[in-house]
N, C-alpha and C positions, 0 to 999 in steps of 0.2 A: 123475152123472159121477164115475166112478172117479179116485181119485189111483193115478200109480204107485206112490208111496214109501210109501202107505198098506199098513199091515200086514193079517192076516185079521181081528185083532180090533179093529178100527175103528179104530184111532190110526194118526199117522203117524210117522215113523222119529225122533222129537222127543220124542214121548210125550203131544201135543198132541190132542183131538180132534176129527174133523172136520167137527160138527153145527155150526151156523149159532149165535150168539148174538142170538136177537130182542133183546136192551137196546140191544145196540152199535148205529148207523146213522151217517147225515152227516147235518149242521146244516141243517133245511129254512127256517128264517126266516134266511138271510144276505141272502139278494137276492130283490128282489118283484119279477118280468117284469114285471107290469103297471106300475108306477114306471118300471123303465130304460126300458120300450116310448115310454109317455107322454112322456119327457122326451125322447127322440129325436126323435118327432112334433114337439112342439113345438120342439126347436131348428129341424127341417127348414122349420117353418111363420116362424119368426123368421126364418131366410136368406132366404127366396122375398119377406117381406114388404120385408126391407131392401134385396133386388132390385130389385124395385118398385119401390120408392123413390125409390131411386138413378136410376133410367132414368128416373118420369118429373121427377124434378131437373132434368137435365143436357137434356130432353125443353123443360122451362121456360125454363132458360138461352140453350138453342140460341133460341127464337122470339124472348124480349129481345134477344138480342144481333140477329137480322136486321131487327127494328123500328127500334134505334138504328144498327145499319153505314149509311153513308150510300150513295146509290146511285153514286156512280163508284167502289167498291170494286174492282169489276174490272179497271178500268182502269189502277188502282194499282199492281193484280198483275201486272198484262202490261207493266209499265215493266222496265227493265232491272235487274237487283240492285246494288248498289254493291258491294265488296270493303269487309271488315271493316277493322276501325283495328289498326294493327300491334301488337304482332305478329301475323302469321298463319302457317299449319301453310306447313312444303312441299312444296310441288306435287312435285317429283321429287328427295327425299331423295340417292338413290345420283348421281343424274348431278350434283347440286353437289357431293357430296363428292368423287367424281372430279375435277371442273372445279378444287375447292381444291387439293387434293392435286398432283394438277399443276402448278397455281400454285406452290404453295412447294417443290415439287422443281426447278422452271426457278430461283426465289432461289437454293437453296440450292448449285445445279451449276453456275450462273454466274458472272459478273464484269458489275460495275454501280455505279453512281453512286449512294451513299446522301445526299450532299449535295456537290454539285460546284462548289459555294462555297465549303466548305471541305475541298476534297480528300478526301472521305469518301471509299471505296469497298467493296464487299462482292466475297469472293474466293470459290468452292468451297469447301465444307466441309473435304474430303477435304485439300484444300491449307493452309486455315487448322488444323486440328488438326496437320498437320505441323508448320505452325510453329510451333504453340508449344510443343510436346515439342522440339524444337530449342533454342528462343531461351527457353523459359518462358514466365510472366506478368510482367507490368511492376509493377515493387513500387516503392509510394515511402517513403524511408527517414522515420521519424518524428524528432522532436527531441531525442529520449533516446536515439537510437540513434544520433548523429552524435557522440554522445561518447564512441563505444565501439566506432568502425572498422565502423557498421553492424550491429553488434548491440544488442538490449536487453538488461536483465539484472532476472533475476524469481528471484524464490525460489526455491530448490529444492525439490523433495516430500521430499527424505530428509532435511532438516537441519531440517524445521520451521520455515523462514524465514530462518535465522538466517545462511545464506550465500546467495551470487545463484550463479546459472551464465548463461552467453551462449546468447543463442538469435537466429536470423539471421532476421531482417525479413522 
């Protein structure tokens, strides 16, 4: 087989030439077929054997175990199930969370009796946040600060303690 790059006088455009070298080859003892083969075979013959095995184990178990079940076993089985011990999963996730959700949307946009012994009541949200951007939060004045027209007095950050300033309760 001809090279193209090969010149008239047997070299090629390298100056290399392009007879075969019988020394050179690739390494024939790296891998013995007949070893990988062999150890394939018998891994194949170890799976099937622990196959085996395995089947007829579970083969032995199953007959003990119908030796010792006792015979109203079936009848056991055809009793009704009981419902597991709580907690347990939800039967219909979305339709209670609905059922919730509406619950505390009817609190929260109504008017009702949180304890009507002592005049508790619960107002709309909508209404209650009114008020109290209106009216505030209800603050009780502490004992340091009834000496000071309802304010306390803390250190300043820019004097390093050394003077107070007023701050409102």
């Amino acid at each position: 087989m001809a090279n193209p790059t090969n010149n008239p006088n047997g070299h090629d455009t390298h100056g290399h030439g392009t007879e075969e070298n019988p020394q050179v080859s690739w390494e024939r003892k790296d891998i013995d077929v007949v070893q990988i083969t062999g150890f394939g075979v018998g891994l194949l013959v170890a799976f099937l054997v622990a196959v085996v095995a395995m089947w007829g184990l579970f083969e032995y178990f199953k007959a003990r175990e119908d030796k010792l079940r006792p015979a109203n076993a079936p009848a056991m089985m055809a009793e009704k199930p009981m419902m597991p011990p709580a907690p347990r999963l939800q039967a219909e996730p979305l339709v209670e969370l609905t059922k919730m959700r509406s619950n505390e949307d009817m609190l929260l946009d109504s008017y009702g009796w949180v304890d009507s012994a002592k005049g508790t009541v619960h107002i709309p949200i909508d209404q209650a946040i009114d008020l109290v951007a209106q009216k505030g939060l209800p603050v009780k004045l502490s004992a340091t600060g009834g000496d000071h027209d309802g304010y306390r007095m803390i250190p300043s950050d820019a004097s390093g303690g050394r003077t107070l300033e007023k701050i409102a309760q």
